[in-house]
N, CA and C atoms as an extended XYZ file, in Angstrom:
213
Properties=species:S:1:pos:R:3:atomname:S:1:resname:S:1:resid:I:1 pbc="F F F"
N        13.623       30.754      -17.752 N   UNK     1
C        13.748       30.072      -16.484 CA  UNK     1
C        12.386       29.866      -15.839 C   UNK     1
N        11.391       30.936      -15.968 N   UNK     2
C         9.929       30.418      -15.308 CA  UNK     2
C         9.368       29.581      -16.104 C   UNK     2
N         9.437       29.362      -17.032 N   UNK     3
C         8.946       28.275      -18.097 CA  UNK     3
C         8.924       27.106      -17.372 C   UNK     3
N        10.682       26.997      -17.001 N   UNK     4
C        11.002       25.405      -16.787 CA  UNK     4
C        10.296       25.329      -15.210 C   UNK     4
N        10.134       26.253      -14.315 N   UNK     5
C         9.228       26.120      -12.996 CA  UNK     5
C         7.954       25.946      -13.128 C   UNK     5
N         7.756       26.842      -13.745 N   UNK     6
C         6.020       26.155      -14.229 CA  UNK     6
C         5.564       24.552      -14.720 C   UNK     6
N         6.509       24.313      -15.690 N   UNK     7
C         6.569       23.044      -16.090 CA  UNK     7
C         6.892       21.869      -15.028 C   UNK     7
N         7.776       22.056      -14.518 N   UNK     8
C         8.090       21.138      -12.437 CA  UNK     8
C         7.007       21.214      -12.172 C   UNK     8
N         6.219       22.422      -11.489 N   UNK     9
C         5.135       22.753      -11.176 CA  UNK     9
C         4.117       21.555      -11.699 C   UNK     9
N         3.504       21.577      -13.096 N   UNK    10
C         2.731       20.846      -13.734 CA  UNK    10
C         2.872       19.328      -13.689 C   UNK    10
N         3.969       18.914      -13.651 N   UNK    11
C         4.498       17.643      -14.099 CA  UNK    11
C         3.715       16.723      -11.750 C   UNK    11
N         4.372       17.739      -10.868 N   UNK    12
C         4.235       17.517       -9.527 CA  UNK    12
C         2.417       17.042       -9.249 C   UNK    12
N         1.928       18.002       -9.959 N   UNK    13
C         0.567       18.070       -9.714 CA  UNK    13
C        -0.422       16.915      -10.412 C   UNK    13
N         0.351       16.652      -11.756 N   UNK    14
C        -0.311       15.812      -12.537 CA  UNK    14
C        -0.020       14.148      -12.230 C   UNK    14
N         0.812       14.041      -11.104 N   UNK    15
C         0.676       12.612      -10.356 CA  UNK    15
C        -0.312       12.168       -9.684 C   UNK    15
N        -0.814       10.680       -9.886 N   UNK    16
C        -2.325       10.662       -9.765 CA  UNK    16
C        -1.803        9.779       -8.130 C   UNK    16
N        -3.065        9.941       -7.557 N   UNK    17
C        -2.785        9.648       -6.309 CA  UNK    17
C        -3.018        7.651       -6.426 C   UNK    17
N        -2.109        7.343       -5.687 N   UNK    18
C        -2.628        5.707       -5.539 CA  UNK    18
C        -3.980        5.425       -5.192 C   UNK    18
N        -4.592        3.929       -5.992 N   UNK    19
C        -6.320        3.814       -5.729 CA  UNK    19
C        -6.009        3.201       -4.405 C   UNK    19
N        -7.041        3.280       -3.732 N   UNK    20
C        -7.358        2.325       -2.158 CA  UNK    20
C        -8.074        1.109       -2.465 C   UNK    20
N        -7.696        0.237       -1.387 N   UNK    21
C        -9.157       -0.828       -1.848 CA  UNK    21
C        -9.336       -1.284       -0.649 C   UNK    21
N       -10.409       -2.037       -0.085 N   UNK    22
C       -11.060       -2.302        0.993 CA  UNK    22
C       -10.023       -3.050        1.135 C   UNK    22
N       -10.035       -3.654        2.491 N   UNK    23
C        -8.809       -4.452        3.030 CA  UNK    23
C        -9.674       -5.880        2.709 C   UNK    23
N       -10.769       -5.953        2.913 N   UNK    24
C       -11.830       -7.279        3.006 CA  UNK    24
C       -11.403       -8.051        1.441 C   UNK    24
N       -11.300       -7.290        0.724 N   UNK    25
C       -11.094       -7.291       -0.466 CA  UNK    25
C        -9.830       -7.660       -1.136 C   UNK    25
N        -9.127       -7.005       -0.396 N   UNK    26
C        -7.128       -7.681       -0.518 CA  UNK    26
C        -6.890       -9.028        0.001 C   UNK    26
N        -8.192       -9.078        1.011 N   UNK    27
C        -7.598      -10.558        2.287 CA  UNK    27
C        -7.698      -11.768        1.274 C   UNK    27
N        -9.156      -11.494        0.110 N   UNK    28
C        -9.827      -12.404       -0.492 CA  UNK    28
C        -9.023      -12.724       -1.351 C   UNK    28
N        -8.061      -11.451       -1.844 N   UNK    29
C        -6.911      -11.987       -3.123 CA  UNK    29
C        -5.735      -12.341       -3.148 C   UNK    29
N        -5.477      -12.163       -1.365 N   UNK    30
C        -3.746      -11.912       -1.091 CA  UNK    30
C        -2.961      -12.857       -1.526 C   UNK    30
N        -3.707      -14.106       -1.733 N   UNK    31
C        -2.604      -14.791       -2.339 CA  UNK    31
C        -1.859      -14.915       -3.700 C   UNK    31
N        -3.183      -14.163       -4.827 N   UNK    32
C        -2.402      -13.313       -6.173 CA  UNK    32
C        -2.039      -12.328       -6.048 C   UNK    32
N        -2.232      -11.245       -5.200 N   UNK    33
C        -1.488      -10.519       -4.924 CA  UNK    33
C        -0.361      -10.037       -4.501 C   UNK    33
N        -0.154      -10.464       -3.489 N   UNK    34
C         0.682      -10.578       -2.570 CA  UNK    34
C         1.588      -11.830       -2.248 C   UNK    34
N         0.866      -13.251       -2.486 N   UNK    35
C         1.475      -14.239       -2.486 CA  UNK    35
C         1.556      -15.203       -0.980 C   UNK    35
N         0.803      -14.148       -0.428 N   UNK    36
C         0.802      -14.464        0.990 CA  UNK    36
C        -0.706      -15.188        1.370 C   UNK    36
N        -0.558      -15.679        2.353 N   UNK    37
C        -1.919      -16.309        3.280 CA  UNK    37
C        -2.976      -15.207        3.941 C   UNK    37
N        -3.944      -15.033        4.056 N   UNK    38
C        -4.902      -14.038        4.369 CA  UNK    38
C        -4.705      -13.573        5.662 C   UNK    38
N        -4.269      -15.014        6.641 N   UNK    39
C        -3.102      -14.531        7.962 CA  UNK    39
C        -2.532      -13.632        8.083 C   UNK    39
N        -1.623      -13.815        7.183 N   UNK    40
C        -0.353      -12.999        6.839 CA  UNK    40
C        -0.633      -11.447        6.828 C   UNK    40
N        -1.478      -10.823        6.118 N   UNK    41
C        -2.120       -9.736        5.532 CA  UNK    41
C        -2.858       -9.618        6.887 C   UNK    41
N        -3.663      -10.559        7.437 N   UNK    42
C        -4.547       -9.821        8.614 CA  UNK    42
C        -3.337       -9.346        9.886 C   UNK    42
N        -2.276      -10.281       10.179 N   UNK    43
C        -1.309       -9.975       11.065 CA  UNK    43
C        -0.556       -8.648       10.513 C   UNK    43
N        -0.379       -8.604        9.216 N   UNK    44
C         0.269       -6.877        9.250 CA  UNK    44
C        -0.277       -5.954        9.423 C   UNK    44
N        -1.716       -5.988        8.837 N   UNK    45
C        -2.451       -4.747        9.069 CA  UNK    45
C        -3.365       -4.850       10.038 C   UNK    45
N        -2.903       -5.478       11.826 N   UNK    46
C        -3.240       -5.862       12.791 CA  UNK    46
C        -3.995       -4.455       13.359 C   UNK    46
N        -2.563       -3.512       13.200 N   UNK    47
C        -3.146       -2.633       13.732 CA  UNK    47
C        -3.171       -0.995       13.078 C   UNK    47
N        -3.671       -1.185       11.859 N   UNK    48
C        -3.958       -0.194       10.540 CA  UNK    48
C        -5.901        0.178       11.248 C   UNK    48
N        -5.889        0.916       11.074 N   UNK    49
C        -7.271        1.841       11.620 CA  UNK    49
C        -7.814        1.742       10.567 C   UNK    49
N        -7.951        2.371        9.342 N   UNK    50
C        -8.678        2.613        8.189 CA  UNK    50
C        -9.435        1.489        7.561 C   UNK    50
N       -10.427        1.607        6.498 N   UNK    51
C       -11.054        0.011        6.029 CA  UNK    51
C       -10.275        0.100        4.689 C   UNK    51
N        -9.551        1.234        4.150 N   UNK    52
C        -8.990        0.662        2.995 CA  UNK    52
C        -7.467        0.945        2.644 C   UNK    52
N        -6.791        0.761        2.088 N   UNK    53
C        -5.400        0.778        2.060 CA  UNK    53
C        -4.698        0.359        0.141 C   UNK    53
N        -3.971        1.638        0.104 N   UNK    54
C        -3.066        1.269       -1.227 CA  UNK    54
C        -2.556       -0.479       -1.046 C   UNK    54
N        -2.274       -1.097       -2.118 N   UNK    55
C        -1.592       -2.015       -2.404 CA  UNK    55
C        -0.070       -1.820       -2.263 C   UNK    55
N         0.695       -0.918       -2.476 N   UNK    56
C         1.798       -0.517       -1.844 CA  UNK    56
C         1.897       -0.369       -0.113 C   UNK    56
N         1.008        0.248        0.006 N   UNK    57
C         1.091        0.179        1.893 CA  UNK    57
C         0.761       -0.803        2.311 C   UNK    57
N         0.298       -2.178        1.605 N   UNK    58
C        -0.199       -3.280        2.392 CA  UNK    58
C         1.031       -3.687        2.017 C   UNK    58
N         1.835       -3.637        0.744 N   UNK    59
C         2.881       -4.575        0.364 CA  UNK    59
C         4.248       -4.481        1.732 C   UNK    59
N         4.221       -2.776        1.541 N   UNK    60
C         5.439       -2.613        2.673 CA  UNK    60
C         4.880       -3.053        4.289 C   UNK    60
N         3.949       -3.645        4.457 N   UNK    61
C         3.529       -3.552        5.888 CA  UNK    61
C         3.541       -5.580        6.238 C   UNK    61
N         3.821       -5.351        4.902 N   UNK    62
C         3.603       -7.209        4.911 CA  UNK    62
C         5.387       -7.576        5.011 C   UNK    62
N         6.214       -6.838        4.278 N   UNK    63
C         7.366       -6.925        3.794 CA  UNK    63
C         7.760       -7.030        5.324 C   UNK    63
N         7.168       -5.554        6.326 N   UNK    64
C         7.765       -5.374        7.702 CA  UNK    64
C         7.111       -6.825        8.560 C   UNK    64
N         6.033       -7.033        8.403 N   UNK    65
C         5.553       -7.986        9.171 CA  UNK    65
C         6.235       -9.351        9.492 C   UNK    65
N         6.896       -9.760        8.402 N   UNK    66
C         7.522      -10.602        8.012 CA  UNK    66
C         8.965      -11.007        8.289 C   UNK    66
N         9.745       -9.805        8.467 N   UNK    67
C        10.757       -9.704        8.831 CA  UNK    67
C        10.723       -9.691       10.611 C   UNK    67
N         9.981       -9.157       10.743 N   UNK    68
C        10.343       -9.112       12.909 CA  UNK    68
C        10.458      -10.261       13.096 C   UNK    68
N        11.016      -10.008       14.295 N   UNK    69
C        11.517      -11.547       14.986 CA  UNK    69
C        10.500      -11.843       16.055 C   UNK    69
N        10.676      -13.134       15.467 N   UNK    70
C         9.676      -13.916       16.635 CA  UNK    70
C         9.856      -14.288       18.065 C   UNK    70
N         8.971      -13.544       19.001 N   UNK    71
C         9.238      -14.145       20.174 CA  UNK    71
C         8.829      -15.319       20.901 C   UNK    71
């Protein structure tokens, strides 16, 4: 039975963390990336603090951006 905890253990640890990339850098590609307009990408991560950001956290922030309703 500690075998198989140790092994959980190992498997948890050995997940590599997502790369970051400059946001300046996403704006320039968003449209292979993302598919979106550089707009688009600057209006979601309007108000993101950091200079760089996973490609997953820009994806879900674009996904949310997109969906609110317009006033």
């Amino acid at each position: 039975m500690a075998i198989k905890d140790e092994t959980a253990t190992e498997k948890s640890t050995v997940k590599a963390e997502e790369p970051k990339f400059y946001i300046h850098e996403l704006r320039e590609h968003s449209q292979e990336i993302f598919s979106v307009k550089p707009e688009i990408l600057d209006g979601a991560l309007f108000d993101y603090k950091d200079i760089k950001i996973t490609k997953n956290e820009a994806k879900k922030r674009i996904e949310s951006f997109l969906k609110k309703e317009v006033k």
